[in-house]
C-alpha positions in Angstrom: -39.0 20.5 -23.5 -35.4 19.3 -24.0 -35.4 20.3 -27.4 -36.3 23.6 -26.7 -33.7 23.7 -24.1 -30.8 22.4 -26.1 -31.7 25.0 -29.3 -31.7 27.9 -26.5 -28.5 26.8 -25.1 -26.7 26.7 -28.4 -28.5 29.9 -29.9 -26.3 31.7 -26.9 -23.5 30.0 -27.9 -23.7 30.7 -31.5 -25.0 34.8 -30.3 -21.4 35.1 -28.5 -19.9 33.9 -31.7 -21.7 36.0 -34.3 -21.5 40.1 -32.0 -17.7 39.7 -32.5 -17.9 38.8 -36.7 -16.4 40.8 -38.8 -18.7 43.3 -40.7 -18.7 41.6 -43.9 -19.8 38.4 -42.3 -21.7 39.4 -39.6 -24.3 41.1 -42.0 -24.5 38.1 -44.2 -24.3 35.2 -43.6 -24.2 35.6 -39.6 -27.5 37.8 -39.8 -29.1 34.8 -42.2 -28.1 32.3 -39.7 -29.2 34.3 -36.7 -32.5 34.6 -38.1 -32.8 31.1 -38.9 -32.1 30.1 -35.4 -35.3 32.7 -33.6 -37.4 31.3 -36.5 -36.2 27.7 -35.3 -37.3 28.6 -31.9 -40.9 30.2 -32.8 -41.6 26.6 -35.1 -41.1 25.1 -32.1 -42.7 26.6 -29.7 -45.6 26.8 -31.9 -45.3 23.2 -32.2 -45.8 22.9 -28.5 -48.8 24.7 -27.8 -50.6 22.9 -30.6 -52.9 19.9 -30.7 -51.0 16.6 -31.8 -52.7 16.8 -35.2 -51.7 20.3 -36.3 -48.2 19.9 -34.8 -46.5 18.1 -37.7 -46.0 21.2 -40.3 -44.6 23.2 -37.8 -41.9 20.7 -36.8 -41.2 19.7 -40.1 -40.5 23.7 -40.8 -38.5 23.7 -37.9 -36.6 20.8 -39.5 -36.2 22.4 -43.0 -34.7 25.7 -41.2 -32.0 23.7 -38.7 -30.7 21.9 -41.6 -30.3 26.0 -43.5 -28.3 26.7 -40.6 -26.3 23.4 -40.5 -25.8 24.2 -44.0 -24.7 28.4 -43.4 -22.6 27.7 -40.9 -20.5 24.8 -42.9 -20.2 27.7 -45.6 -19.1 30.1 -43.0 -16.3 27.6 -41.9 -15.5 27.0 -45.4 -14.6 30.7 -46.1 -12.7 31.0 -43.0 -15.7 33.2 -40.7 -15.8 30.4 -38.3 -12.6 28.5 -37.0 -12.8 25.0 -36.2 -13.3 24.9 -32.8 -16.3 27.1 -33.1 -17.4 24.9 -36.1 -17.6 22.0 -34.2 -19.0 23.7 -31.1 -22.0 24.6 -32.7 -22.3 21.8 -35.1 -22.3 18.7 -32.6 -25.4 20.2 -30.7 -27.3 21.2 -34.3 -26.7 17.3 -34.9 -28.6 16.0 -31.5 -31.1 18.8 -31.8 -31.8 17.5 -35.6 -31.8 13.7 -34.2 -34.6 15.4 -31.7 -36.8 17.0 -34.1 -36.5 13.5 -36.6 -37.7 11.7 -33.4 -40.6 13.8 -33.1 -41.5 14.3 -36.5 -41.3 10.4 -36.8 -43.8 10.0 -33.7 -46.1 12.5 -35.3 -46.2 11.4 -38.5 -46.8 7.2 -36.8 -49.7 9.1 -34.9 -51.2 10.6 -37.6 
């Protein structure tokens, strides 16, 4: 599942960023974000395993969650926990992935 496949790949990236955080951030907002991202993953891999009609909540969760991280993370730039290049590392991917799941959510919802 690409989608599945380009979160994974970016949650490492983002994981190599957030165990060298500072303290203060690292237990804030890196641990909200962090979470975010493994509850990301388990929306959709539910999603997967589910029949086409019980699929939609699930991605649409999935959804709501990506754009709290897209969200967290432009916060953590803004107070300097992120520099730029890391910002935008983790920020072009979360774009595509969010272009993936409003793809899908748009073919469930036509389907439905």
């Amino acid at each position: 599942m690409p989608v599945l496949q380009r979160l994974k790949t970016t949650y490492i990236l983002w994981h190599g960023y957030y165990k060298v955080f500072p303290k203060s951030v690292r237990h804030s907002l890196g641990q909200r974000i962090d979470t975010l991202f493994i509850e990301i993953i388990e929306a959709i891999v539910a999603a997967s395993f589910l029949a086409r009609t019980e699929k939609l909540p699930f991605v649409r969760r999935a959804i709501q969650k990506l754009d709290t991280v897209k969200m967290l993370l432009l916060i953590l730039w803004e107070v300097e926990g992120l520099t730029n290049k890391r910002y935008t590392a983790l920020s072009l991917p979360l774009d595509e992935i969010g272009k993936m799941l409003g793809g899908w959510n748009g073919q469930l919802t036509k389907q439905n």
